[in-house]
Each structure stands twice: as C-alpha cells, then as structure tokens.
C-alpha positions in Angstrom: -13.5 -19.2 21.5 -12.2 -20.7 18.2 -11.1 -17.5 16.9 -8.3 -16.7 19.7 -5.4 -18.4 17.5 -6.3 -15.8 14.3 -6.3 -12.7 16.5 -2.5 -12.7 14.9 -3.4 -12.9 11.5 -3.4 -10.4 8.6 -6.1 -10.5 5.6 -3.9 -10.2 2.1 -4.8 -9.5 -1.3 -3.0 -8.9 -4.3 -4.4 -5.9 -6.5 -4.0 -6.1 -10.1 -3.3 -9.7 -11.2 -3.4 -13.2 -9.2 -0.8 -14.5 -7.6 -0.1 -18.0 -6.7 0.0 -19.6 -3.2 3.7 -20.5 -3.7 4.8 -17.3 -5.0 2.6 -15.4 -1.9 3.9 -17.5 0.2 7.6 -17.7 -0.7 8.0 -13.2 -0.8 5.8 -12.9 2.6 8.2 -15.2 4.6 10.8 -13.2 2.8 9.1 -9.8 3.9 7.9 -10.6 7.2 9.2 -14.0 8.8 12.2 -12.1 10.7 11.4 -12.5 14.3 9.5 -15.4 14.2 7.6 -17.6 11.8 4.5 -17.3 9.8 1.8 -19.3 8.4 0.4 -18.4 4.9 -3.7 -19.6 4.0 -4.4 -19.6 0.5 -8.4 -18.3 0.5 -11.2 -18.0 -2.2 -11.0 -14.4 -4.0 -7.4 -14.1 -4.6 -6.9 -13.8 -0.4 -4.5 -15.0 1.4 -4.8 -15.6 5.5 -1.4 -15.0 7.1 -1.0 -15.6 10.8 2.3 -14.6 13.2 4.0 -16.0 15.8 5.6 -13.1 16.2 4.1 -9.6 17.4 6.7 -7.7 16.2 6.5 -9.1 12.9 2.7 -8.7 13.0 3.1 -5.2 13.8 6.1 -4.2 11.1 3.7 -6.2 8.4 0.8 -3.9 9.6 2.9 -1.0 9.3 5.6 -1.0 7.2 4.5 -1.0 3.8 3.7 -0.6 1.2 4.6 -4.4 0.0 4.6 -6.1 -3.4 4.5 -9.0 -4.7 5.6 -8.4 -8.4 4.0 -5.8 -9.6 1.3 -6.0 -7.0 0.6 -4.1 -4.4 -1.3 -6.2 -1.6 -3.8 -5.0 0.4 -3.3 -5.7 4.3 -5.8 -6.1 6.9 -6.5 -7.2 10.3 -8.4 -10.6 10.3 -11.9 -10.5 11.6 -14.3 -13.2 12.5 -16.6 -11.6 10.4 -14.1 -11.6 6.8 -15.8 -13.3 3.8 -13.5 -13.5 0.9 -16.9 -13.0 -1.4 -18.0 -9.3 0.7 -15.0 -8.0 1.6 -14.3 -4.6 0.0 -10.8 -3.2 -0.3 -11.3 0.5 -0.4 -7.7 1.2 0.9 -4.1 0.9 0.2 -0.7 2.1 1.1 0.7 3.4 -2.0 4.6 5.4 -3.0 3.3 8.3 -4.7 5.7 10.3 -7.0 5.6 14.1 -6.7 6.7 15.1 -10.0 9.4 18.3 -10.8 8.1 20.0 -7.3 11.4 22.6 -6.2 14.2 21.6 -4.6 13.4 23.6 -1.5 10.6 21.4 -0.8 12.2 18.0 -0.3 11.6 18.5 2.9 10.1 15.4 5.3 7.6 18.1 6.7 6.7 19.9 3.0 6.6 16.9 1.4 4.6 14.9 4.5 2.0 18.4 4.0 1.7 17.3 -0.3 0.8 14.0 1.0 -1.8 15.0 2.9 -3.9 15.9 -0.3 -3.7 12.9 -1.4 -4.5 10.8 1.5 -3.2 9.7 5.0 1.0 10.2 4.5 2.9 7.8 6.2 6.3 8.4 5.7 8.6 10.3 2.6 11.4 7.8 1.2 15.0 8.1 1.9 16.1 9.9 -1.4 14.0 11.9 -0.7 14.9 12.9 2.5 18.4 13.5 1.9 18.3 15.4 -1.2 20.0 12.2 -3.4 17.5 13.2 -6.2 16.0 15.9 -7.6 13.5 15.1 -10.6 10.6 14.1 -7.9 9.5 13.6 -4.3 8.4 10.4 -3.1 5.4 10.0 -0.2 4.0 6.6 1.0 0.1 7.4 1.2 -2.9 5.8 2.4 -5.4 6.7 -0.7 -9.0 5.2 -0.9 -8.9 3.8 -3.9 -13.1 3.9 -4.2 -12.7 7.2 -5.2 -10.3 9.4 -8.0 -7.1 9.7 -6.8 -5.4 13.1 -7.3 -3.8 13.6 -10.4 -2.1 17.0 -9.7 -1.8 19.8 -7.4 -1.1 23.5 -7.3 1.6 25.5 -5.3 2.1 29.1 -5.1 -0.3 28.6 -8.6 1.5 26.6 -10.2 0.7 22.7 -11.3 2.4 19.6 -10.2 1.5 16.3 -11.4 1.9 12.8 -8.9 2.1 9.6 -10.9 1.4 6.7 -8.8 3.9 3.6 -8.4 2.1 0.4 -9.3 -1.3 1.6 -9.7 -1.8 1.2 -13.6 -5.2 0.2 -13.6 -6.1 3.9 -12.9 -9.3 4.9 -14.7 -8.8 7.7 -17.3 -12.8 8.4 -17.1 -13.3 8.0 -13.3 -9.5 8.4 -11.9 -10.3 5.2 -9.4 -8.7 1.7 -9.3 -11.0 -0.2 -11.9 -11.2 -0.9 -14.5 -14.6 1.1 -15.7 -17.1 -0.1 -19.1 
C-alpha cells in the first residue's frame, strides 16, 4: 500500500568516493530530468533514492548508461521494498570497456558486441567506434560483476589483447575485482 508512489524510483550509488547530495542531485536532473521531473533522496551508505514522474525518463535512466558523477560510476537499481542501505550488495555495473590495439577489421558493432561478451553482458559499442573515427582501441559498454576478476585480456587468432577499464581504478592487482583487498 505505501510503497505504490516508489514503484518509479531507482536505487543509486556512487562507486569509488562519496558524493554529496547537492552535487548528486544537481548531475542526475541534468542526466535524467528531460521528460518530466525527478526527486532525488539522500540515504545512509552513500545511496541515493531517485523517483520519476516520468516513465520514459525512468526507463532511459535504467538503460542508458553507464552514468558518472565525476569520476564515479553509479550503480543503478530498481527500488524494492525490501532495500536496506546497510545489506544491499552491488555486484553489478555498466562499465565502457576499452579494447586495446585489436585490428582495424574488427571495429565492427557485431565483432566488437562478440569481445564484449567475455567480459560480461555487452550493451552497446560507442559511436567512434562504430564508424571507424578511431583506430588505437574499441570501445564496449558491459555489464561486468564486479564480485569477481574482471578480464584483463583476451586472445584472437592467438594473439593477446589487453581491455583497460574506464573509471574502474580501484581494480585489485592480487584479486582483479573492485576492492580494495588487505
């Protein structure tokens, strides 16, 4: 009954450092508020509750990242009744992964959509890429679960490729997760 009005809302959370309510609040209704408006909820835990008035909005938000907020990438979720700011667990994030010196004849949306798939869910190749505008590396938006090592390289026809990983510096050299490990 009570939770009708945040069936609309999003769960958001900066990785990396803090980010303050004003700043949150000020680059999301720059990102997001086209159609309609929003309302941004500062949380415990470095979330951040934002709720639509606008499907469309809602749904671009959902779907159109990956979004930062400096040099953050933030997390985005459905809301739930059952989200607690102290037990949630982000294990996933939309990422721009960088597929480094790969050949020419692969930047291609369906070669370079294939790469993506070793590294996680692909979502969409960027526009350079696309058209060819440069050639020194492909570049793949990827779901990756960041619980686990993210792929450092890959092979083609035998030989090695590396991906270097936009906005992710706080990659584990011993584990190759997002942590920071002791």
């Amino acid at each position: 009954m009570f939770c009708r009005e945040w069936r609309s809302a999003l769960v958001v959370k900066a990785l990396g450092r803090s980010v303050s309510y004003t700043l949150m609040a000020k680059r999301l209704v720059g990102l997001w508020a086209k159609a309609g408006t929003l309302q941004v909820t500062s949380v415990k835990n470095g979330y951040f509750l934002v709720r639509f008035t606008s499907g469309i909005d809602y749904e671009r938000a959902v779907t159109g990242g990956p979004w930062m907020v400096g040099d953050n990438y933030l997390t985005v979720h459905p809301w739930s009744e059952d989200f607690d700011p102290y037990d949630h667990e982000i294990s996933s994030t939309l990422v721009w992964a960088r597929l480094l010196d790969i050949p020419i004849h692969y930047f291609h949306q369906v070669a370079v959509m294939k790469i993506g798939s070793r590294i996680g869910k692909p979502i969409r190749v960027d526009q350079a890429t696309s058209c060819g505008a440069r050639s020194d590396y492909a570049r793949v938006c990827v779901q990756v679960d960041i619980t686990r090592p993210l792929l450092s390289q890959f092979t083609i026809k035998g030989k090695k490729y590396f991906i270097q990983y936009e906005g992710l510096e706080k990659i584990c050299l011993k584990c190759g997760t997002y942590s920071e490990c002791n």
